[in-house]
C-alpha positions in Angstrom: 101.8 116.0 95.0 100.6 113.2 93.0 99.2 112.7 89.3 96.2 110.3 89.3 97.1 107.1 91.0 100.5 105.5 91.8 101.0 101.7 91.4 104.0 100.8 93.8 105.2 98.1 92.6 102.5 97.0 90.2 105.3 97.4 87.3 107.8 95.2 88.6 105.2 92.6 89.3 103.7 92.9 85.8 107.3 92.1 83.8 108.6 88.5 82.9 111.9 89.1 84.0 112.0 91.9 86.2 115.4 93.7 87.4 116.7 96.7 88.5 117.3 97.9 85.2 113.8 98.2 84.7 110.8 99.9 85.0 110.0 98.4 89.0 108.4 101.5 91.0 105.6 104.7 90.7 107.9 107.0 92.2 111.5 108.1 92.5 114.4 105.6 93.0 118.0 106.2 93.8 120.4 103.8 92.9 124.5 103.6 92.6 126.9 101.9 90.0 127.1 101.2 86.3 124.2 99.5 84.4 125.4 96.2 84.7 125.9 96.2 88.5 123.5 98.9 89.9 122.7 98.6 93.5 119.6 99.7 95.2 120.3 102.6 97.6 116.0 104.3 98.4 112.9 104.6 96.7 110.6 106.8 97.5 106.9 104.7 96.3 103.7 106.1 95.3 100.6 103.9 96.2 97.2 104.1 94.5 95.5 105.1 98.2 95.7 105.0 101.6 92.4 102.5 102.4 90.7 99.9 100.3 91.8 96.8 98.7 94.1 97.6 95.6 97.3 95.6 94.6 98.3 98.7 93.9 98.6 100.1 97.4 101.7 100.4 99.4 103.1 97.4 101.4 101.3 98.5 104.6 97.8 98.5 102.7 95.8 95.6 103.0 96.4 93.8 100.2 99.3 96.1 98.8 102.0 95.1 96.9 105.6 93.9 98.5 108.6 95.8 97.1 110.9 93.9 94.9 113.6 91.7 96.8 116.3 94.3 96.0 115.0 96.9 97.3 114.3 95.2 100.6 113.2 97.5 103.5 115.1 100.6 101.5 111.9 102.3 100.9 109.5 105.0 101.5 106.0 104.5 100.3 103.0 106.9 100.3 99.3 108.4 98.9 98.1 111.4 98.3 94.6 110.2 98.2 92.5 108.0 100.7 90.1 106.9 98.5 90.4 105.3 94.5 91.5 108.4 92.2 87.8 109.6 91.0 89.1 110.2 87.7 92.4 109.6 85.7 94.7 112.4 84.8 94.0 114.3 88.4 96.2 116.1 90.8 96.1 115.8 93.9 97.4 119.0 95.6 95.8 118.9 98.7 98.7 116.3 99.9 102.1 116.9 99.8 104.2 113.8 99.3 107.0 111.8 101.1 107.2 115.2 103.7 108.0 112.9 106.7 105.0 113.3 108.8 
């Protein structure tokens, strides 16, 4: 499920000097090695919704965002709403998440 919106990659884009050591995704990332060498291995992405223009849409959106460089194609990105989150603070439990279908 998802709370409100997601932003993808809005937070990567929004720091100076973004890294993987940072706050880069809405969503769950998996990544290997110590702090000072960590290597992207999959995120899973939450985007904002599934239609409309919104830089905070997945990739595949119109007018999403692109994943970060290190993350590359090593993703998984998703809505749980089709339309602009009515109201902040919502769940959406009508939508189930990164199920695979």
């Amino acid at each position: 499920y998802a709370h409100s919106g997601g932003n993808t990659w809005a937070f990567y884009r929004s720091r100076r000097n973004p890294s993987i050591n940072g706050l880069y995704v809405s969503g769950v990332t998996i990544t290997r090695g110590p702090s000072n060498d960590r290597t992207h291995v999959w995120t899973f992405a939450s985007g904002r919704r599934e239609v409309g223009h919104d830089g905070c849409n997945c990739p595949c959106v119109p007018v999403g965002t692109a994943a970060p460089s290190f993350v590359g194609n090593n993703y998984f990105c998703e809505s749980a709403t089709k339309y602009k989150p009515p109201e902040e603070g919502q769940w959406f439990t009508n939508y189930t998440m990164w199920q695979g279908n």
